[in-house]
C-alpha positions in Angstrom: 0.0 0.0 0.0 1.1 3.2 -0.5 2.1 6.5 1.3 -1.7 8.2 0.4 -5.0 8.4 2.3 -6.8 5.3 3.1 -9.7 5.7 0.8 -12.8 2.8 1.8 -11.4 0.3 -0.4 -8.2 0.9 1.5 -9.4 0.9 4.5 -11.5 -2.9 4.0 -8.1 -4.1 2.8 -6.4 -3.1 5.7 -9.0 -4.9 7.9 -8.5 -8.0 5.9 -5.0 -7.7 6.0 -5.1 -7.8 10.2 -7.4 -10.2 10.3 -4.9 -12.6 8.4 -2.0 -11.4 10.2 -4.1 -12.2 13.7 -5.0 -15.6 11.8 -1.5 -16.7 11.2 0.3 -15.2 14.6 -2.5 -14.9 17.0 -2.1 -18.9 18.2 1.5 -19.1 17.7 2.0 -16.2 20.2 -0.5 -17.4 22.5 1.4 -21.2 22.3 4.6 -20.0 22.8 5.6 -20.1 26.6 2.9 -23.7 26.4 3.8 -27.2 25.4 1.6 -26.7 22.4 3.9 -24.9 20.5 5.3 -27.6 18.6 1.6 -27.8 17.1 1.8 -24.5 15.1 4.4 -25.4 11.9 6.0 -23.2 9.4 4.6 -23.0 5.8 8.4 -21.7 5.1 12.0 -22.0 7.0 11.9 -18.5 9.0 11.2 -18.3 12.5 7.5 -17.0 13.4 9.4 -14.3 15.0 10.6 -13.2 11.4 7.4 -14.0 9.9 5.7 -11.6 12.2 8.4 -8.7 11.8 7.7 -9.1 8.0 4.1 -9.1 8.0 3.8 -6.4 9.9 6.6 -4.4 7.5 4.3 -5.2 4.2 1.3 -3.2 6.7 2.7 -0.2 6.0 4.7 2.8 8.3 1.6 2.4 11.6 2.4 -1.5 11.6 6.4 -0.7 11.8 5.9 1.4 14.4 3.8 -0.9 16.3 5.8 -3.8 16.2 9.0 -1.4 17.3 6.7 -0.7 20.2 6.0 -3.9 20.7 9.7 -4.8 20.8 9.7 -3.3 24.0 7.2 -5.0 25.9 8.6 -8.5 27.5 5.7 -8.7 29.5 4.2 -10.1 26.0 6.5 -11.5 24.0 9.5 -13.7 23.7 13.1 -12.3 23.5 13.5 -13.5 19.7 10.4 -11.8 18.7 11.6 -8.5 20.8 14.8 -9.0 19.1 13.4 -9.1 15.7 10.2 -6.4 15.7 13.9 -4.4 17.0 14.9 -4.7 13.6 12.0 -3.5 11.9 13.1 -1.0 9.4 10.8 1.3 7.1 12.4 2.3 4.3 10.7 3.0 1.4 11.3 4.8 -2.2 11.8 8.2 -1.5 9.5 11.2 -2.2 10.6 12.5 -5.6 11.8 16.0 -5.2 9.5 18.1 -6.2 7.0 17.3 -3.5 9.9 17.6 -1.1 10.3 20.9 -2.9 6.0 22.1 -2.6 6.3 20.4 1.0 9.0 23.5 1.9 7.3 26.1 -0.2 4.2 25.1 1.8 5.7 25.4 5.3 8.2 28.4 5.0 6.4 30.0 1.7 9.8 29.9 -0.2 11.3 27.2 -1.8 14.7 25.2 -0.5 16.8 27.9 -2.8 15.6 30.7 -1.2 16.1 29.5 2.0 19.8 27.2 2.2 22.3 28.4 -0.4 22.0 24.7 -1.4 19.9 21.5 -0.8 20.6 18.1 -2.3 17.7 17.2 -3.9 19.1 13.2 -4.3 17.8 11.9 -0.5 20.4 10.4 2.3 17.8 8.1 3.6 13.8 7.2 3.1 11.5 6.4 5.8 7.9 5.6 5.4 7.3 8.9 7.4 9.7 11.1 6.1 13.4 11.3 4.4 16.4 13.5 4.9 18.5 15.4 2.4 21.8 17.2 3.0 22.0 21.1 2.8 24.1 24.1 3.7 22.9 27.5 5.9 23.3 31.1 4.0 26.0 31.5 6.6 27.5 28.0 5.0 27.2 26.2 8.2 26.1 22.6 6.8 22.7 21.3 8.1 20.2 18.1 7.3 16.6 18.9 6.6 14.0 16.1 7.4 10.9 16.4 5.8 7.8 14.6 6.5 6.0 12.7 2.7 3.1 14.2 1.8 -0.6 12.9 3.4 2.0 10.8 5.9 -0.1 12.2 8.7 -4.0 11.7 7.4 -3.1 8.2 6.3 -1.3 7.3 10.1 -4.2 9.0 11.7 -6.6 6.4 9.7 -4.6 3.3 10.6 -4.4 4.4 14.1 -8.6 4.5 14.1 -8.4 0.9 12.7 -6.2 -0.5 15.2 -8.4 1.1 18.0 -11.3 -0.5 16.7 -10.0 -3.8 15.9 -7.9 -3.6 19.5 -11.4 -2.4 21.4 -13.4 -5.4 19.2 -11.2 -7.8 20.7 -10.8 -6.7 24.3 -14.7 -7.0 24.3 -14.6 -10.6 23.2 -11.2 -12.5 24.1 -10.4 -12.6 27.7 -6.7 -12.9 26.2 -6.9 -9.6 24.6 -7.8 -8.0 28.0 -4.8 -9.9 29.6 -2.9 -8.6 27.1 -4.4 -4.9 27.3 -4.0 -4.4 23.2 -6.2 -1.0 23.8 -3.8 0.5 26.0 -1.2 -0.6 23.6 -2.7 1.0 20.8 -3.2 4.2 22.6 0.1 4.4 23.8 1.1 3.4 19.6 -1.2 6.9 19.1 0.6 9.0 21.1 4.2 7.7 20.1 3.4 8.2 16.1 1.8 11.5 17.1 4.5 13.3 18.8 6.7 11.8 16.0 4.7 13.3 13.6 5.3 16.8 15.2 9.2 17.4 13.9 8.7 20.6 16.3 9.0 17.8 19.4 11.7 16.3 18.6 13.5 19.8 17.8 12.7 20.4 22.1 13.7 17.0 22.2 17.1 18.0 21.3 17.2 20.8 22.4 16.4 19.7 26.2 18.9 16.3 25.6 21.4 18.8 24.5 21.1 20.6 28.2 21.2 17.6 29.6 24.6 16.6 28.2 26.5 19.9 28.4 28.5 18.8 31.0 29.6 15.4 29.0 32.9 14.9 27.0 32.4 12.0 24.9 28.1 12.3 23.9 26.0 14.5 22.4 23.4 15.2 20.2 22.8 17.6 17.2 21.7 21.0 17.7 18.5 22.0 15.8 17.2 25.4 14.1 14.1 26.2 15.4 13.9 29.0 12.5 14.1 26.3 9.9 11.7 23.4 11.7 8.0 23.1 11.5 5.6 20.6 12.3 6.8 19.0 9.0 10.4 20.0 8.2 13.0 19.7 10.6 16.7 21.4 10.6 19.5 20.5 12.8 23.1 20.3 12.5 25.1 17.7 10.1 27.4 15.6 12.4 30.1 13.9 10.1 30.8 10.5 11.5 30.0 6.7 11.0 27.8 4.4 12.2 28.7 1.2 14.9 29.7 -1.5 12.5 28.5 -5.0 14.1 33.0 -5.6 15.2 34.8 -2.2 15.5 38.3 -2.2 16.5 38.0 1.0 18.6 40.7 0.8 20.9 43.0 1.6 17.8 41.6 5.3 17.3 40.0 5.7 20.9 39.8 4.2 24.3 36.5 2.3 23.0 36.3 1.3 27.2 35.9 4.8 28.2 33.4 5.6 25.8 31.2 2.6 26.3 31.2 3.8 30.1 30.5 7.2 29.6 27.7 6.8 27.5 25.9 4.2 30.5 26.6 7.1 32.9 24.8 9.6 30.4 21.6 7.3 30.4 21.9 6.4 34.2 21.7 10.4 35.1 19.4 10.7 32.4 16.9 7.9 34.0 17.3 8.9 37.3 18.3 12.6 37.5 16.5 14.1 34.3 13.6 11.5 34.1 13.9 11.8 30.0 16.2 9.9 27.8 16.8 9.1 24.5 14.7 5.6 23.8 15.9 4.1 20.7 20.0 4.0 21.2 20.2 1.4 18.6 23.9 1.3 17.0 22.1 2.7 13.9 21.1 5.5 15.8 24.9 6.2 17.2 27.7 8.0 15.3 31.2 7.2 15.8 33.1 10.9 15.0 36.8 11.4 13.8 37.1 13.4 16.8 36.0 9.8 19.3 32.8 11.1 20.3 29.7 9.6 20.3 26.6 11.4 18.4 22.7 10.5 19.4 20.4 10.6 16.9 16.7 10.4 16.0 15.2 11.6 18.8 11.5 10.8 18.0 11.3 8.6 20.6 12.3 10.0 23.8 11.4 7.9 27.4 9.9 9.4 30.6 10.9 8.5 33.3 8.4 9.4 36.5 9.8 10.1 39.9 8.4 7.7 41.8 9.6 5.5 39.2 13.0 7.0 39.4 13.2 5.8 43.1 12.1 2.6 42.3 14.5 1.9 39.5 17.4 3.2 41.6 16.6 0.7 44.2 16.4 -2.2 41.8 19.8 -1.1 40.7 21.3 -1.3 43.9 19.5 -4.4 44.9 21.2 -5.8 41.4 24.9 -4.7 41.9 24.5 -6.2 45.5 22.8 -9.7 44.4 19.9 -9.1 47.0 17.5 -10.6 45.1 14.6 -10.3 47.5 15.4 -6.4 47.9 15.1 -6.5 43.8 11.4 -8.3 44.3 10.2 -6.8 46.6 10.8 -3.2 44.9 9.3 -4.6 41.6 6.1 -5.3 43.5 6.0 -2.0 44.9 5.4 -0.6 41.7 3.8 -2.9 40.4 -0.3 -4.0 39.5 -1.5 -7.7 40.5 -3.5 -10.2 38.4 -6.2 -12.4 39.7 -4.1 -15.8 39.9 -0.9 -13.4 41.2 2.0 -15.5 42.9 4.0 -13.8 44.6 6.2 -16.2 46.5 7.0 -17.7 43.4 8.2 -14.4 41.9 10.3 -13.6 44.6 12.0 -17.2 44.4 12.7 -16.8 40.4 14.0 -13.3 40.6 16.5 -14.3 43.3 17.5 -17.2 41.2 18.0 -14.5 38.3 20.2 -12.1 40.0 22.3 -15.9 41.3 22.9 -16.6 37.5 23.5 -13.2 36.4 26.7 -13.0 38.7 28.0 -16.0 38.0 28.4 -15.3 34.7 31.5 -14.4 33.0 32.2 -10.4 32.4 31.8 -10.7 28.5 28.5 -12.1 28.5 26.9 -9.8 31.7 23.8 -7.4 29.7 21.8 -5.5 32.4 19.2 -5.0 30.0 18.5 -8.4 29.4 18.6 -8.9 33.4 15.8 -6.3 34.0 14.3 -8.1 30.5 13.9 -11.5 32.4 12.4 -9.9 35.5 9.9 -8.3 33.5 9.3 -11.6 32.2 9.3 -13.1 35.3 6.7 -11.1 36.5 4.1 -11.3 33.7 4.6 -15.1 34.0 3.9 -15.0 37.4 0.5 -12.3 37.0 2.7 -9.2 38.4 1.6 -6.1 36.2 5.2 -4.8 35.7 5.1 -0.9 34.8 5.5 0.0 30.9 8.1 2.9 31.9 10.7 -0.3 33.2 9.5 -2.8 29.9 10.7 0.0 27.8 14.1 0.3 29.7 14.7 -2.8 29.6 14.7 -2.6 25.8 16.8 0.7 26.1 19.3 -1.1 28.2 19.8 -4.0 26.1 20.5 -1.4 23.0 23.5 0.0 25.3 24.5 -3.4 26.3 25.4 -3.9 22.4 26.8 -0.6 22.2 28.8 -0.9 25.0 29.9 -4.8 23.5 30.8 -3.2 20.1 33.2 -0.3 21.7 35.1 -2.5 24.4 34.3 -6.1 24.4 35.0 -6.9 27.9 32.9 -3.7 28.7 31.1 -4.5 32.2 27.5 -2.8 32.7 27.4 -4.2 36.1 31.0 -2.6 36.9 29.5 1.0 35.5 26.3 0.5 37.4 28.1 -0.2 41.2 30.0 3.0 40.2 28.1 5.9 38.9 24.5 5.0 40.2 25.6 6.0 44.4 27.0 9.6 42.7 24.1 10.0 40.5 21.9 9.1 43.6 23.7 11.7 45.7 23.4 14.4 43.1 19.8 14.0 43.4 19.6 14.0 46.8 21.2 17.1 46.8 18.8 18.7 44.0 15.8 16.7 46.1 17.4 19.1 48.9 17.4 23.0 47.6 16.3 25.5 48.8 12.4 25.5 47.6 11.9 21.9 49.2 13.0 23.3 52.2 10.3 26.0 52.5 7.7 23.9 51.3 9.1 21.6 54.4 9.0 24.6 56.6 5.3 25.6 55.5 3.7 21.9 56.4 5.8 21.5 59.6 4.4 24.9 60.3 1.2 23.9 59.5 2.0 20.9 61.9 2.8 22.8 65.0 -0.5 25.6 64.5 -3.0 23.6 64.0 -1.9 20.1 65.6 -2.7 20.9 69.0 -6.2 22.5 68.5 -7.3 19.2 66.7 -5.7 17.1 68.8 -7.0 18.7 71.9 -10.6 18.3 70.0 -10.4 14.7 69.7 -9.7 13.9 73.3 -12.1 16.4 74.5 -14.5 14.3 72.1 -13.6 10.9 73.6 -13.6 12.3 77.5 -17.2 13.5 77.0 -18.0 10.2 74.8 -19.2 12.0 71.9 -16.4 10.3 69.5 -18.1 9.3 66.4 -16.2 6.8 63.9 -17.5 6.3 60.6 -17.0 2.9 59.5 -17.6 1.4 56.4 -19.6 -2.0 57.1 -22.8 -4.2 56.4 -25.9 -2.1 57.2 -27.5 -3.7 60.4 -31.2 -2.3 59.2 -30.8 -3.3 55.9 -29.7 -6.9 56.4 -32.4 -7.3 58.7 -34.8 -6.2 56.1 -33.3 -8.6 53.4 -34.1 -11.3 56.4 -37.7 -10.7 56.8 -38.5 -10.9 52.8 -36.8 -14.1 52.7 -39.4 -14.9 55.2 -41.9 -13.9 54.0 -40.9 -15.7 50.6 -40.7 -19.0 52.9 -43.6 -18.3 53.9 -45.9 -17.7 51.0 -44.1 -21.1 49.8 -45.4 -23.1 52.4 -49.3 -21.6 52.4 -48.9 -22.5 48.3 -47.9 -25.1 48.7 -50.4 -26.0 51.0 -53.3 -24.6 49.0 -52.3 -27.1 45.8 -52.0 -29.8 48.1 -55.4 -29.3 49.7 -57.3 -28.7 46.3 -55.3 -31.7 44.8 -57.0 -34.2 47.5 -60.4 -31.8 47.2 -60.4 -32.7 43.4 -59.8 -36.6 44.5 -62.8 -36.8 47.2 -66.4 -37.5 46.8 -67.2 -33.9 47.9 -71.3 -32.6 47.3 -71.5 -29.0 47.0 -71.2 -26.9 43.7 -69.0 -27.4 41.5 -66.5 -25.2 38.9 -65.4 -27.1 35.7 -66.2 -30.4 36.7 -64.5 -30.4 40.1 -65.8 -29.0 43.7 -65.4 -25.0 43.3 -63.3 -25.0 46.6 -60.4 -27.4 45.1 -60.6 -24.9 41.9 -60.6 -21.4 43.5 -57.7 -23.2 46.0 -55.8 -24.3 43.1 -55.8 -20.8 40.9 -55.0 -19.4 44.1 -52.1 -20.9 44.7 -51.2 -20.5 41.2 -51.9 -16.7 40.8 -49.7 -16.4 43.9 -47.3 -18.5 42.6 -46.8 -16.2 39.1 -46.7 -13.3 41.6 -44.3 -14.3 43.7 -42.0 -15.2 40.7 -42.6 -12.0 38.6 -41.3 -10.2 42.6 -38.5 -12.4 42.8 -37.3 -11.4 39.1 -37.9 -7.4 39.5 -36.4 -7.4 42.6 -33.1 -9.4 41.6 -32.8 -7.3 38.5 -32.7 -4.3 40.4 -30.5 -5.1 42.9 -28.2 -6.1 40.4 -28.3 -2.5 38.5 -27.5 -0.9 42.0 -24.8 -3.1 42.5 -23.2 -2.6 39.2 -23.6 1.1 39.8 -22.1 0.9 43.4 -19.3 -1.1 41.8 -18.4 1.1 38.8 -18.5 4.2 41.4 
């Protein structure tokens, strides 16, 4: 399919489409951590994991981006399926120039000529959402200019509303599909694609990652133009440099050890200082420069990091470099949801067997990304709701992991962790610390000491005079005795029909003179539709009376 608007036709394709793509995958996924895995067989020689990454590519640029996002979500999948969605790339044919030219013309009202004193018009590289060209500034300084293909952003906007439909169809009849909470996936695939989509985001991206790192030697990122960048185009600095080949002999040009170590520190103060960092640090996304400095690029997809998160994570750090594994589960539970069939015990037993094998492995093969990978994993397979924030560092981790592999191969994450997490944590103690924390201490201890007394001189005037009311949330006494006394009653109107049919059943057998209704003595009748009048009655109660009960529940419930 191409770049355009989903037209109807389109759009009934596309639904065909994921409805074969859930044909083919949907039982293999579900199989795979199950014995009946084996059952699912290959129509070719790829893994499914490969199969998947290339259906999903053929989608179009929404489907890439979803199975990048799900390449960060352990909780779901397998490592070789993370491994390769990872991979997913979207390049297409690039935008022939002249709608790269109109594109410009639309968004600055000149054209590229009038605006750089020149601008390649032969692409450096073609996304499905946009492609980059080299330029040069009036003042000669040389640049790169993204621009977004034209209609990218109606057709995205489409496939997102597919995906929510399909994702909400499914949550409302698979129980699976609510385990697996695809809605809040989806949603989370809308706002990803949408702030991508807005090249004036990631130009504050840069711009606040570029504060961030001014103190660093060894990393940084390009600086943008905000006078060249709209919501389309984007300017920024062109860094000359090459990307991490899969064996690199740095030490030759560069201590390849220092830099792999810098560039963990940069993302541990990033995590737990900043709270934002850069969340795709794949090698392709990493420039090696003649000076031996590392570049960031792309930042479209940027983490965040909450602060009570950031406490959290620093403590499963620490519990990690110590090998305290029941200090490491016990802070993933803290922050984390629980399942109906939750086991807990068993969770804190794997995760200390974990952090066992992790150190007793040998230096070159130690990935702390993969660690916290498995103890996500760990946790969904054990119904602990792990939070998204840590499945997506995981995935950022085990991109720096490689990194850090491909510039110094005996490069130790753990090492780097022990080291720089105590300083980082001490910087932000002292940040945690300034001045404006300790008035707003100041003004609740103050608040403490006025009005602490008064109310706590009210409470035990309250319980010497016995006035002391407690609200307490409990069964109502009244209106449980009420429920009593209509079962009762129903008991009761049971046993007086029941009676009445039995009485005009022997009636209608005996030899009784008197008048007569229908054949049979009038008494045995009127007893009989008696009983059976009540009877109707006392159902048609029953029913209205369960059936609203219910609604209040529901509503009690929901509230």
């Amino acid at each position: 399919m191409s770049a355009s608007v989903l037209e109807a036709p389109g759009r009934l394709h596309l639904y065909r489409e994921l409805a074969s793509v859930f044909t083919r995958h949907g039982g293999r996924l579900a199989a795979e951590k199950t014995n009946l895995k084996d059952w699912f067989s290959n129509e070719t020689d790829k893994p499914h994991s490969q199969e998947l990454a290339e259906d999903l590519e053929a989608l179009g640029p929404t489907f890439v981006k979803l199975g990048q996002l799900l390449s960060t979500r352990a909780d779901l999948l397998g490592e070789d399926y993370l491994r390769e969605l990872e991979r997913l790339q979207d390049g297409v044919e690039p935008v022939p120039y002249e709608q790269v030219e109109a594109m410009i013309a639309e968004e600055f009202g000149k054209s590229p000529q009038a605006i750089f004193e020149t601008f390649s018009k032969t692409p450096l590289a073609s996304a499905s959402l946009g492609q980059v060209h080299r330029a040069t500034l009036i003042d000669g300084r040389p640049v790169i200019v993204k621009v977004q293909r034209p209609a990218v952003r109606d057709r995205v906007e489409q496939e997102l509303q597919v995906l929510a439909e399909v994702s909400e169809t499914l949550e409302n009849h698979s129980s699976r599909a609510r385990k697996y909470r695809l809605v809040e996936i989806v949603e989370e695939l809308s706002r990803s694609l949408r702030r991508e989509l807005d090249y004036r985001m990631e130009a504050r991206n840069l711009d606040r990652m570029a504060s961030q790192l001014q103190d660093a030697q060894l990393v940084f990122v390009p600086r943008p133009y905000p006078e060249y960048t709209t919501t389309r185009v984007l300017t920024m600095d062109f860094v000359e440099g090459t990307k991490l080949p899969a064996a690199i002999d740095a030490r030759s040009t560069l201590n390849g050890k220092t830099l792999a170590d810098e560039l963990f520190r940069v993302y541990l103060s990033q995590v737990l200082l900043e709270g934002t960092y850069h969340a795709d640090p794949h090698p392709g996304n990493v420039l090696l420069t003649p000076d031996g400095r590392l570049c960031l690029l792309d930042l479209g997809m940027v983490g965040n990091m909450p602060a009570s998160l950031q406490i959290v994570l620093a403590r499963l750090l620490v519990a990690i470099t110590e090998e305290d594994g029941d200090a490491a589960a016990e802070t993933a539970l803290d922050a984390s949801g629980r399942t109906e069939h939750a086991d807990e015990t068993k969770f804190r037993r794997d995760i200390s067997e974990l952090l066992a094998d992790y150190h007793r492995q040998p230096i070159s093969e130690m990935q702390a990304g993969q660690l916290i990978l498995h103890i996500t994993q760990c946790a969904a397979d054990n119904g602990i709701l792990i939070p998204y924030e840590l499945t997506m560092l995981a995935k950022t981790l085990m991109n720096l992991d490689e990194i850090g592999r491909r510039l110094d191969p005996q490069f130790n994450p753990t090492d780097s962790l022990e080291r720089h997490t105590p300083i980082i944590l001490e910087e932000r103690l002292k940040r945690d610390f300034s001045r404006r924390f300790m008035l707003d201490s100041y003004l609740e201890a103050r608040t403490f000491l006025k009005e602490g007394p008064r109310l706590a001189n009210n409470i035990l005037k309250k319980i010497e005079n016995g006035t002391l009311v407690l609200g307490v949330d409990a069964v109502d006494e009244r209106e449980l005795l009420v429920s009593f006394q209509k079962i009762a009653n129903r008991i009761g109107m049971s046993i007086v029909m029941g009676a009445l049919i039995l009485g005009a059943s022997l009636l209608m057998g005996a030899n009784v003179k008197g008048p007569t209704l229908l054949g049979y003595p009038a008494l045995a009748v009127v007893s009989f539709f008696l009983a059976a009048g009540g009877g109707v009655w006392m159902v048609w109660n029953i029913l209205r009376q369960d059936r609203s009960s219910g609604k209040e529940l529901n509503q009690t419930l929901s509230s």
